[in-house]
N, C-alpha and C positions, 0 to 999 in steps of 0.2 A: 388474466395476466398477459395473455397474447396480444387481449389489444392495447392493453397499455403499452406491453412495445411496438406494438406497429403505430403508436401515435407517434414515438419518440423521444416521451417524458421530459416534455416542456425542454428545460436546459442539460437535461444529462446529453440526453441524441445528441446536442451542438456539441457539448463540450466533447465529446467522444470521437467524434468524428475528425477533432480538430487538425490533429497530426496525422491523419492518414492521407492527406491532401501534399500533390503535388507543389499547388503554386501558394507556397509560402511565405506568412509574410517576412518585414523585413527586422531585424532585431530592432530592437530598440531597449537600451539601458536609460531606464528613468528614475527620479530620485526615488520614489516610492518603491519601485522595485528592489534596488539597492539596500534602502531601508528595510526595508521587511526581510530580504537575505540578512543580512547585518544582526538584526536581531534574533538569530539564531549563534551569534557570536558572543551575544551581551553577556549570557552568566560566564560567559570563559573570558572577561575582561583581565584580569588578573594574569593568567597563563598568559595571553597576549601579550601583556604589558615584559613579564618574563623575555619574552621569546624575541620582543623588540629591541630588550636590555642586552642581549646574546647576541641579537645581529648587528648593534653597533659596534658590541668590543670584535664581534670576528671580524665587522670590514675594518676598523684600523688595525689589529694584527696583518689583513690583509698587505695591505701596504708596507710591513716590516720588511721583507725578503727581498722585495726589491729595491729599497731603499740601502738594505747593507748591501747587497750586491753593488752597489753604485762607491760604498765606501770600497769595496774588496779591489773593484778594478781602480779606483782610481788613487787610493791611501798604499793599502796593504801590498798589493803586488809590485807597484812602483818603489818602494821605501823599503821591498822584501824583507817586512817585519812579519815572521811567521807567527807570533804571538798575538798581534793584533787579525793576520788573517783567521788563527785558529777561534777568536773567541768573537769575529762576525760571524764563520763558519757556523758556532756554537748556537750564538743567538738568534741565528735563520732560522736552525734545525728545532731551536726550543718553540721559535713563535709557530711554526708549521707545525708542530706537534700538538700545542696546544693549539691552535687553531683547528685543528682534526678532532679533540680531544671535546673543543664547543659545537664545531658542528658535529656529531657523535648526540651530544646533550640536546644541541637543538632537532634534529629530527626526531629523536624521541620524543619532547615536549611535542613539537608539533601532529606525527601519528595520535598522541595520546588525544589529544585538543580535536583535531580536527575525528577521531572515534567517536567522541563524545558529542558532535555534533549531531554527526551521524545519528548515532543511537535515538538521540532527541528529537529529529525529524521524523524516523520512523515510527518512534513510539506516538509523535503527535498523529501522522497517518492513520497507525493502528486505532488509534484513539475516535479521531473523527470516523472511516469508516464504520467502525461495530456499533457504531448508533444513527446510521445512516435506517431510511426505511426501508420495507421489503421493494417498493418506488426503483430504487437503487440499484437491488440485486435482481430485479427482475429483467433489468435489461443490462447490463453491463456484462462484458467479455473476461468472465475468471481471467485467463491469461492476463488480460489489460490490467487488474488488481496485483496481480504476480508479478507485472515489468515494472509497475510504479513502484510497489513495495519493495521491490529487490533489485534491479540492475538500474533502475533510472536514481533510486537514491545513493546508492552504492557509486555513481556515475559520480555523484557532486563531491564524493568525499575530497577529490586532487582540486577543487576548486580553494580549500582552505592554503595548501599549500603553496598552489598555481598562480594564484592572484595575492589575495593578502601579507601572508609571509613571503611571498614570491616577490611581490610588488616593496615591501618593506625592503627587504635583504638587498637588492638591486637600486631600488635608489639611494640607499645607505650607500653603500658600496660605489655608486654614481656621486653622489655628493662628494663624502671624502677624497675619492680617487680625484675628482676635478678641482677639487682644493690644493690637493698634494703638487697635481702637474700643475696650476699657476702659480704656487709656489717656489717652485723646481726654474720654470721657463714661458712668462706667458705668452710668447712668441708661438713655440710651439704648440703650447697647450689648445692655442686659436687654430691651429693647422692643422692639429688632430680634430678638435671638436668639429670643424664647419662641418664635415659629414654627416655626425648624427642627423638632423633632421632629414635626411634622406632617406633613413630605417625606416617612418612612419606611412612612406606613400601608397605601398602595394598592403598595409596591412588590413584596411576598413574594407577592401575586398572579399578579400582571403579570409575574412572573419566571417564575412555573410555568408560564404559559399560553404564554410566547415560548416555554420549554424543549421543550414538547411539541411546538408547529408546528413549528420547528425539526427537531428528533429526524423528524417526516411527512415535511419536505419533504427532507432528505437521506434519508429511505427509496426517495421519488417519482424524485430525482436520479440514484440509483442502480438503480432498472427502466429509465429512460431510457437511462444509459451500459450496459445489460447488451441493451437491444434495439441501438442502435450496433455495439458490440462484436458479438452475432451474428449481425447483417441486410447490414451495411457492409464484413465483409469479403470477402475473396477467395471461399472456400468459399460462405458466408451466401450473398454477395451474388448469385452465380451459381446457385446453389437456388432464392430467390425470384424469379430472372428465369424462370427455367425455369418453373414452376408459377406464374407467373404473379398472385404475394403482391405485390408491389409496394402496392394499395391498402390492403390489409387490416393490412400490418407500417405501412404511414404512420398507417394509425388507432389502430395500437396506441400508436406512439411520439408522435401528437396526444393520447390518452388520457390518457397517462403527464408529458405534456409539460403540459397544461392544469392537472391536478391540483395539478403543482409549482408552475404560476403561480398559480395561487387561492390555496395554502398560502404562497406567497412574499408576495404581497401582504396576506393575514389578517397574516402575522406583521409587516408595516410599520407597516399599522394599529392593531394589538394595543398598547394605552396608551396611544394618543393621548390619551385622556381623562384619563388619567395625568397627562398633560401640560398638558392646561387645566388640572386641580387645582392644580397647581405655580406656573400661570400665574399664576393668583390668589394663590396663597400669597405669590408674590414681589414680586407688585403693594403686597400689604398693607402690608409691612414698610416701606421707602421713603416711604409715605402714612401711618403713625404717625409716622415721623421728624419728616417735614415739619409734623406737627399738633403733638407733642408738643415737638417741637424750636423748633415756633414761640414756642408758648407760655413757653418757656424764653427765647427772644432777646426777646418781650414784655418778661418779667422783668428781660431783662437779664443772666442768667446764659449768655451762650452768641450766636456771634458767626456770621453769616449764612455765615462759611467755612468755619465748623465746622460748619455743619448739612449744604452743599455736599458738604465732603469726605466727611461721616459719608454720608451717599447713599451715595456712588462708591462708599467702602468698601463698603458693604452689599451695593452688587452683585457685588463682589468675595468676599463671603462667602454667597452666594444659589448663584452660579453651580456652585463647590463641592457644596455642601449638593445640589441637581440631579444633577452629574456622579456625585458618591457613591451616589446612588442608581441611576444608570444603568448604575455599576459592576457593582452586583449584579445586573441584569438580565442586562448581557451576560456574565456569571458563569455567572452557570444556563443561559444558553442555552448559552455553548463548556464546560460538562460534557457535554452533551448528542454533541458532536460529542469530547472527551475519551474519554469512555466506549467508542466506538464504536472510537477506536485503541486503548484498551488492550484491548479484548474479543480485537483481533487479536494482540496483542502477548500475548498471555496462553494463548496457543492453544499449547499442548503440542506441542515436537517430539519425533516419535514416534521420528523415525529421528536420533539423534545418537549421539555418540560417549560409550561410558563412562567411566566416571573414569581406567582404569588399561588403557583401550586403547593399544595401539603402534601403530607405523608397520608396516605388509609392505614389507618390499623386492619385490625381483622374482619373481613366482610360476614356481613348474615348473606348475603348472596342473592339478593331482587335485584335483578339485571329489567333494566326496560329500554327499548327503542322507540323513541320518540317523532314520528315522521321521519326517519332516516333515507337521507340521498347520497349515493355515493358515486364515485365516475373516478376512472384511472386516467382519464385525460384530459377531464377537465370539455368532454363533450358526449356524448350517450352516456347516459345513465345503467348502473350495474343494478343499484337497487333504488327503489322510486317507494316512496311513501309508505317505507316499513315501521310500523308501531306493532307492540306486544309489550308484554310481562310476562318472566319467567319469577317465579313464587322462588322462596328460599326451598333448598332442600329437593326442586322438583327438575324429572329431566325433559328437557323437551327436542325434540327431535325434528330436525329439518331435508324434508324430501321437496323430491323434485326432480323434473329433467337434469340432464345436463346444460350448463351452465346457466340455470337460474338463480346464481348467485349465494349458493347456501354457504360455500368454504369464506365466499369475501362477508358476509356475515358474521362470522366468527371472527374474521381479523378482527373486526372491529371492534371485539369487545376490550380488548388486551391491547387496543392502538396499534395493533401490528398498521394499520391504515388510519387515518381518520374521516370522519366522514367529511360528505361535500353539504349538505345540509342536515339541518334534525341533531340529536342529539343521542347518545349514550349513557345512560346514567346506571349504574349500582350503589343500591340502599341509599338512592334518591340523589348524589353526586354525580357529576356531568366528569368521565372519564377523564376529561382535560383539563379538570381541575385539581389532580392528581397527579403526584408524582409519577415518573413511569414506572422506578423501581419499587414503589409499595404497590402501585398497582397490580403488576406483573407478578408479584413473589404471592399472591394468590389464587395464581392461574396453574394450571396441569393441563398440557396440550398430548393427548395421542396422537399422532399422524398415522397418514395410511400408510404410509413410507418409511416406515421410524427410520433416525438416524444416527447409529453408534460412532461411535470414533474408534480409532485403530489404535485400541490400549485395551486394558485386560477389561473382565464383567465388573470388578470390585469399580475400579475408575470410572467407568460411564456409569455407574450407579450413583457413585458420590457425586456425580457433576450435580446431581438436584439437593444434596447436602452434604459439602465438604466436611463438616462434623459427626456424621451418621457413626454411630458403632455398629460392630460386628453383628450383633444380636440386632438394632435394627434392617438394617441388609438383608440379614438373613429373616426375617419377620415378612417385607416387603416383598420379597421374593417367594415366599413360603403363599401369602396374598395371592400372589400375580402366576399361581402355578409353577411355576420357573426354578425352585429350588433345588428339584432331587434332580432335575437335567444339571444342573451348572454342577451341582456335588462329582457329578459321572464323569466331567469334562477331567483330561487329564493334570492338569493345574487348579481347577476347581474355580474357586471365582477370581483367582488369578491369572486366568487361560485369556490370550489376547483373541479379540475377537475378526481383527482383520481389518481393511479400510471398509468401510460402511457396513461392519459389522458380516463380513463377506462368509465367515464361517460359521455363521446359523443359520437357522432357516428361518423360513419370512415370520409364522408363526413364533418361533425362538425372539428372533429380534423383540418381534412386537410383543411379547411377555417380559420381558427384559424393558421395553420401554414402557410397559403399564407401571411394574415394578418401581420405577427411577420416578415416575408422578406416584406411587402410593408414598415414596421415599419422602416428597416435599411436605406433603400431607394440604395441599392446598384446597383453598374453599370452594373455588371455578373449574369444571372441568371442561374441557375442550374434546371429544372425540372425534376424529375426521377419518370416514372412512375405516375403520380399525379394522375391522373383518373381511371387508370386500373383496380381497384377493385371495384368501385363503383356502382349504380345504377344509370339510366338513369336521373333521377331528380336531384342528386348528383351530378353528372357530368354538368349538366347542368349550374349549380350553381358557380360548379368549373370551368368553361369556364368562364362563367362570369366574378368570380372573376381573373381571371387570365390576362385581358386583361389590367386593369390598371397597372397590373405588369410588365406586357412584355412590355409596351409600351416605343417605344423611348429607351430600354436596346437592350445589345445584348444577346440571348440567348441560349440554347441549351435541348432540348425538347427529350426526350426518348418517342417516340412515341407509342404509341398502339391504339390511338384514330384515325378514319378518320378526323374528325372536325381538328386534332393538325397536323396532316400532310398536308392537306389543304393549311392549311393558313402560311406554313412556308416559308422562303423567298428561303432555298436548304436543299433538303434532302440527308442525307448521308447514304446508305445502307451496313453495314458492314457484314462480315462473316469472319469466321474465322479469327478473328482479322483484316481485310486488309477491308479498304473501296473501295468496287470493282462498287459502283454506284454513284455517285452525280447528282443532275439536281433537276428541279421542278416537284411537282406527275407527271403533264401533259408531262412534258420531259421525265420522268423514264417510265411513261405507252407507249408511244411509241417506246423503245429501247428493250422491252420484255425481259428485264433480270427480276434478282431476285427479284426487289420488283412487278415486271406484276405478279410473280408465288404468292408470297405471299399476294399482291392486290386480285388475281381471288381464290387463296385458301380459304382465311380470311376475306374480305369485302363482296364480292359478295354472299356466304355462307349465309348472315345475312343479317336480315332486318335493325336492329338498330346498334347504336354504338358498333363496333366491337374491338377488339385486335390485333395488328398487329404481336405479339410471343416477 
């Protein structure tokens, strides 16, 4: 697994790396880009369409208020008809209300809409990730899964409202508003507008400069959730007590932590001057009116309601012309955090199913290796020209140094990898001609490591069948030794067991995961290391429970036990990737190759249950 990551894993290293680089490049919104955002909007067409119908009626309600304000000063207070002021009065106060009243309706269509996008992104994430291969998680920075999964897609939710409806609402709002004032005076109208295009000059800056902080500080956010993730948990956290890191991982995660603030605050900052230019631009407009518009009601051409109104309007068409451009700011900034999910979303799964794969029913269990070659980088070989037969029903056990390959062996049978040459076949099927889930759901993997989740015994049991009754649980568990312990526990098989299962012991655990494979009842069994770690009492236990398991499957046993060498029906001795011994112990101790050296090295050494490397 090391050297797969020290190679880089072909495109994950690139993609990985992408955003933690300073000299970034330059945004760019392309159609395809676009397009592909976009259709994470297509089944919400409909709400769209709604929420488009809501932003036309609110921007011409928009224009009510200041329109009768225009009748108020120039009818009603002149003619001091209190009846006609009371019921312009009336109908400001109704269209403002109901104009509250739609937008009220429309932010909620819109939170709802833009949730649901959300949701769909992430469950797409969730979705490709968990069938990514071990390739994937072998090198990839938990934290980096954590920032994509949670704050960089959480990032894009403001982009539905930012941009789209944002963009909608505003040019609505732009249109009518500049229909209204050439209607009104297109004299003015032209002395108000020249200025817009003036808004657009400092924006193609100001949008690259956010994009890029931006893109830093979700680099920054994501060293922080990856020291979290490896300092805070169980494991982590009890390493760093022990050696006594505690100061030095706080400096790391202040390091990490400060950086994000500096780049968090640069990118608040970043345009405010932007924003005095605008300042001014919007001042101008308003301050012509008033001159230009004066000199017109001097003349006589143009009535002190109309100049009022023409204001209001204006700012009703300023605010727009502002928001449009801040559109594209936060445009280019959620590419930024865009990019970053499709980079994941685009990540090649290595291990899927082919076009014109079938389902396996239930296996008899002849596993063979067919000249197998296998390599995590696509350059030194793990395993070189491995062939065997494992017979239905029989176990066969793989020794060896360390790392001569015997755990990446076993991936292979269940595709956790695939190979680089040669083939896999069970009861004469070439694994890849298989679906992965029939394949799989005939497998039972022990690890040396078991791995509980942080929910009660009854739960990580059912994880191998969400159907199980009671009486089976309790069956499988009676099997794997494990039962009168969990009955003692104070909740009994309801007792939660901790993050990685932290309140048993390693023995505990690992009965508890034989348990959960006797629960599936599968035909394959995988044991990796089961015992290795243990204590003699432990182990004992775990023999035990392990005989109902093997029994009658076929299986394959990483050996380090004498007891598990023993009793297997052929042992395979690998090295440097190449199985260069097969036979029974009795067979291998008479041929004096590698496993006689490592038998008289390792066994003989010791009086008790020994490790075979």
């Amino acid at each position: 697994m090391a050297e797969f990551g020290g190679g880089g894993g072909g495109g994950y290293g690139r993609a990985f790396g992408r955003y933690a680089q300073e000299d970034l490049p330059k945004p760019r919104i392309t159609k395809s880009l676009l397009k592909r955002i976009l259709s994470y909007f297509r089944p919400y067409w409909k709400y769209l369409a709604l929420s488009l119908f809501a932003i036309s009626v609110s921007s011409l309600l928009g224009l009510v208020p200041p329109l009768l304000t225009r009748s108020m000063i120039d009818t009603a207070l002149p003619g001091r008809d209190l009846g006609l002021l009371a019921m312009l009065t009336g109908a400001s106060l109704a269209a403002t209300v109901a104009l509250g009243l739609i937008d009220v309706g429309s932010n909620y269509l819109d939170s709802w809409t833009s949730s649901h996008i959300i949701f769909d992104i992430r469950n797409a994430m969730y979705r490709h990730l968990e069938h990514m291969s071990l390739a994937f998680f072998s090198i990839v920075k938990p934290g980096d899964i954590i920032t994509r999964m949670t704050s960089d897609i959480s990032g894009i939710q403001d982009v539905y409202r930012t941009t789209i409806v944002s963009l909608a609402r505003n040019v609505a709002m732009l249109l009518f508003t500049a229909v209204a004032l050439f209607a009104m005076d297109w004299r003015l109208a032209i002395i108000g507008l020249v200025i817009v295009p003036l808004f657009a000059i400092p924006t193609k800056k100001v949008g690259r400069v956010r994009w890029k902080i931006a893109s830093q500080t979700q680099a920054k956010v994501q060293d922080m959730n990856q020291v979290v993730q490896e300092t805070l948990s169980v494991s982590g956290s009890t390493l760093m007590k022990i050696f006594g890191r505690e100061k030095d991982e706080f400096g790391k995660f202040e390091g990490f932590n400060q950086e994000a603030t500096k780049l968090q605050i640069k990118e608040s900052v970043a345009g405010r001057w932007f924003g005095l230019v605008l300042g001014v631009f919007t001042t101008i407009g308003p301050l012509s009116i008033y001159f230009f518009g004066g000199m017109e009601y001097i003349r006589g051409t143009i009535t002190i309601g109309e100049i009022v109104a023409f204001v209001a309007l204006l700012a009703r068409l300023y605010g727009p012309v502002v928001s449009i451009s801040n559109v594209h700011i936060d445009l280019t900034r959620s590419l930024a955090l865009f990019e970053r999910i499709f980079d994941y979303l685009d990540l090649k799964q290595d291990i899927a199913d082919r076009p014109d794969a079938r389902a396996a029913g239930a296996f008899d269990g002849r596993v063979e290796f067919d000249d197998v070659t296998f390599s995590y980088t696509g350059k030194a070989n793990v395993l070189e020209g491995v062939s065997f037969v494992a017979e239905p029903g029989t176990m066969t056990a793989l020794v060896g140094p360390s790392g001569a390959g015997k755990t990446t062996l076993t991936h292979l049978i269940p595709r956790l990898y695939d190979t680089t040459g040669g083939a896999v076949r069970i009861d004469g099927s070439d694994v890849r001609d298989l679906t992965i889930a029939s394949l799989r759901s005939n497998f039972g993997i022990v690890m040396q490591e078991p791995y509980l989740f942080n929910a009660s015994v009854r739960e990580n049991l059912l994880y191998a069948k969400a159907d199980a009754t009671d009486e089976e649980i309790v069956a499988a568990c009676r099997a794997a030794n494990i039962h009168d312990y969990i009955q003692s526990l104070p909740d009994g098989y309801g007792t939660i067991v901790g993050n990685r299962g932290i309140k048993l012991s390693g023995g505990e655990k690992q009965r508890v995961s034989i348990a959960r494979v006797i629960l599936k009842d599968p035909r394959i069994i995988i044991m990796d290391e089961a015992t290795s770690s243990l204590d003699s009492l432990s182990e004992q236990l775990i023999q035990q429970a392990m005989e109902p398991l093997l029994r009658g499957r076929t299986s394959f046993v990483i050996a380090h036990r004498l007891s598990t060498v023993l009793s297997a029906d052929r042992i395979l001795v690998l090295d440097h990737g190449r199985v260069v011994e097969s036979g029974t112990h009795a067979e291998l101790l008479e041929r004096c190759g590698l496993y006689k050296v490592l038998y008289d090295t390792q066994f003989r050494a010791y009086a008790g249950p020994l490790e075979l490397a």
